[in-house]
N, C-alpha and C positions, 0 to 999 in steps of 0.2 A: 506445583502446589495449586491449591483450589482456595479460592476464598469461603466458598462452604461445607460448612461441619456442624454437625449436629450438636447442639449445645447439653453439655451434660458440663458435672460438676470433676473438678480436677486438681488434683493436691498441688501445694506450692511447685516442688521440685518437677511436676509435669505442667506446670504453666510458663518456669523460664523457655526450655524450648521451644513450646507452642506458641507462646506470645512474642518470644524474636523471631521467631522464622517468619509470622502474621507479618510485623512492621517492616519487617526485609519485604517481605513480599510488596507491601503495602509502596514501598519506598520507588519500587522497580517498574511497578505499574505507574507511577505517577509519574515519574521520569519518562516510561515509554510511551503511556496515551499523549504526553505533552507533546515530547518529540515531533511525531508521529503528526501529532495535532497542527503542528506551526510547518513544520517541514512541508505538508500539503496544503494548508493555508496560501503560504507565500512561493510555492513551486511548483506546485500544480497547478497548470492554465488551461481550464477547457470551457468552454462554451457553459450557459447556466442555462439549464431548461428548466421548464416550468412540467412537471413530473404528476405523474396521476397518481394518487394518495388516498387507500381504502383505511378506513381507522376501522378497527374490529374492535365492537362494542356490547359483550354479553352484557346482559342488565337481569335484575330481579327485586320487583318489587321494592323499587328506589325511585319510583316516577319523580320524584320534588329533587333528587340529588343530578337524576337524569337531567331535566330540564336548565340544571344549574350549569351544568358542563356543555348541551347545546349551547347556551345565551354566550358561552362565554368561545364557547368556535365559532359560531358570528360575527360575536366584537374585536376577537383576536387573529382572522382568517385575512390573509389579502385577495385570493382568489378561491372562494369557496366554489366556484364551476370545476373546478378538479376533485374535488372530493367528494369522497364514498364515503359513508354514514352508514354500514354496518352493521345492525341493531339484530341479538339473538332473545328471545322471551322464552319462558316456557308456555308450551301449552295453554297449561292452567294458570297462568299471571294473575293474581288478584287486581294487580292495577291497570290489567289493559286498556281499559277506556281511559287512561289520564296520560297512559304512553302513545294512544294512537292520535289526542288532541294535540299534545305536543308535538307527534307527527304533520299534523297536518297546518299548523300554526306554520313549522319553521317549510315544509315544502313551497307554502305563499313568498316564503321569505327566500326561495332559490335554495333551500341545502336540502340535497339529495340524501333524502333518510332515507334506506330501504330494512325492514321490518320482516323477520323469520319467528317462524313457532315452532319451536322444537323440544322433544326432553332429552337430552345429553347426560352422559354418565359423568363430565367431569368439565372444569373450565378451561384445560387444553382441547377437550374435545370442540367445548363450543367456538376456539376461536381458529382453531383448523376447517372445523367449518363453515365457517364463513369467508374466509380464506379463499376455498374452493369452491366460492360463488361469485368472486369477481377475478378481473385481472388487472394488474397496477403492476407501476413501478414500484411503487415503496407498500407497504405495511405495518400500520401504526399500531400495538398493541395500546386497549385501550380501557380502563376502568370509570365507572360512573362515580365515580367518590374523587376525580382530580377536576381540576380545571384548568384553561389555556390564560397563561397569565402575558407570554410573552407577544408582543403586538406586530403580526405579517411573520409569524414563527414558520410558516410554509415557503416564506423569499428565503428565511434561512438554511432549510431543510433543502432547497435546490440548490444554495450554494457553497452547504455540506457532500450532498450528491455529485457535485458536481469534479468535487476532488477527491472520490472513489471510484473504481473501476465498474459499472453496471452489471459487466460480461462477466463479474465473477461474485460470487454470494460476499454481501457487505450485511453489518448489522451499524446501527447508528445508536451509539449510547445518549437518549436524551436527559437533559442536567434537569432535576426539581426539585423544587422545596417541599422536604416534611421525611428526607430518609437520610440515616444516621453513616449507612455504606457510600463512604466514597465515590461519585459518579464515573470514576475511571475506572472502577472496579465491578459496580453493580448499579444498573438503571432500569427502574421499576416500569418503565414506558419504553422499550425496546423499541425501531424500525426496523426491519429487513427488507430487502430489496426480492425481486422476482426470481434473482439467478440464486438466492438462497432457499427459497420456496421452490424452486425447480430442484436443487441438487439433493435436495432431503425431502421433500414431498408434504414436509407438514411445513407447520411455521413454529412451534413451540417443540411438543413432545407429545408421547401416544404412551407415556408409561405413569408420569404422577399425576395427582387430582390437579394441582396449584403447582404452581415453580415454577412457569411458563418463564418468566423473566430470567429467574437463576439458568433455566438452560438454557436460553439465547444467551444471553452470558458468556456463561462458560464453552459455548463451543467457539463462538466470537473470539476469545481471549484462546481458547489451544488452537485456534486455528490462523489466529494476527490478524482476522479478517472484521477490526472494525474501527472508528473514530468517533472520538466523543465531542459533546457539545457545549459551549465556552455559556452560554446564558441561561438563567433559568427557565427553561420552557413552562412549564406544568408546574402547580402545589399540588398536591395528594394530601390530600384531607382523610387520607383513611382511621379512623376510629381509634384505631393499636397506635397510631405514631402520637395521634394526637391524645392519649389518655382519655378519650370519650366511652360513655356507653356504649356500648357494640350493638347495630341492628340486627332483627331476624334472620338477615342475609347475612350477615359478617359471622354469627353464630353459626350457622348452617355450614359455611365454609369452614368454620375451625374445626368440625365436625368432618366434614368429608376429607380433612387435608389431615387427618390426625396420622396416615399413613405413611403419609412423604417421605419424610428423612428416612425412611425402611428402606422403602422402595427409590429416593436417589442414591443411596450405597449400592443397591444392588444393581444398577444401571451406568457405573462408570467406566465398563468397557464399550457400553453403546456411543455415550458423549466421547470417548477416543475415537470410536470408527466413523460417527456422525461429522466431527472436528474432520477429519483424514476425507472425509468426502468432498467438503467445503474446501479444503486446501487443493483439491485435482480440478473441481468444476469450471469448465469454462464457456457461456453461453458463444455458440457461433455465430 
């Protein structure tokens, strides 16, 4: 079973089984991430490195939301010398002079912002592409509307890594505040590692506008290849959770994404053979 389905309306007598089978589901996963969770916790002993970590960061005409979420990887980073800072624009940015001063503020301050101009068909496209501009161990998918709440969340992240296998595609479910999905189920701020980015060539998908998260996800979970995270890393301030007015950009996106749920039905035997890849890979 998949935790995503297109939300349509549904008579009583098709809600008993769809909503038992949901909470079974729901029940199996939280038993398993937990497992799973404590089991490599306390028996898995490997060495803890200190891991180089690109956060992929499409932005658009959010310079003030932008800046919100660098002050707060500053204040929340224990080694910011490992990070990649990511940043996709379009072209035509209305607000490039207030994204390239915050640029240039925080490089004084040691974090490596690096800045791309491009016009991309879709927000999986933009963060595959950036993807394929650096090389890292890990890969922080990353939205300009969250922030870093939890403080040296990067010692944690190496000593999550450190009880997963490098040499085979891992996704790391990170925990935040402001989304209603279970974080053993669905994690709006995915990591993946290199040998997952090697074994599948993208880091998201190449078929919907948005769902970048739903399909790391989902292939993570048909494939057992990932471990979730015990503290809240990130709030997500996104607009929709929080009942706010939705910006230019948030509008735009409802717009481009009105396709999705079409186009992820029609794409569930790629996430079977995508999952089946992740389960052979093995970096040598």
């Amino acid at each position: 079973m998949s935790w995503y389905f297109r939300h349509k309306k549904r008579t009583f007598w098709e809600k008993i089984p769809f909503y038992t089978h949901r909470y079974f589901y729901i029940l199996i996963m939280f038993f398993k991430a937990n497992i799973t969770y404590y089991y490599k916790i306390f028996f898995i002993k490997k060495k803890i490195e200190t891991k180089k970590i690109a956060i992929l960061l499409p932005s658009k005409e959010r310079a003030k939301k932008f800046l919100r979420l660098i002050k707060s990887v500053e204040k929340c980073t224990f080694d910011k010398n490992r990070l990649h800072i990511m940043v996709l624009l379009d072209k035509n940015e209305k607000q490039k002079r207030k994204y390239e001063q915050i640029k240039k503020k925080f490089l004084k301050k040691k974090l490596k912002l690096k800045f791309f101009y491009r016009n991309l068909i879709s927000h999986c496209a933009r963060n595959n592409f950036l993807a394929n501009r650096i090389k890292c161990d890990l890969y922080f998918l990353m939205n300009d509307d969250a922030i870093f709440i939890y403080k040296n969340w990067d010692k944690y992240v190496d000593l999550i890594s450190s009880k997963i296998n490098m040499k085979i595609p891992n996704a790391i479910f990170i925990r935040t505040i402001g989304h209603k999905v279970p974080h053993f189920i669905h994690s709006d701020f995915p990591i993946v590692n290199k040998s997952w980015f090697n074994a599948l060539g993208y880091i998201g998908n190449k078929h919907t506008y948005g769902m970048i998260d739903s399909w790391i996800n989902e292939l993570a979970i048909l494939s057992n290849r990932f471990i979730i995270t015990k503290p809240k890393i990130l709030n997500h301030l996104n607009s929709r959770l929080l009942n706010h007015k939705p910006d230019n950009t948030t509008n735009q996106l409802l717009i481009s994404q009105k396709n999705d749920w079409s186009i992820w039905e029609k794409t569930k035997i790629i996430r079977i053979k995508d999952s089946r890849k992740i389960k052979k890979y093995f970096l040598n």
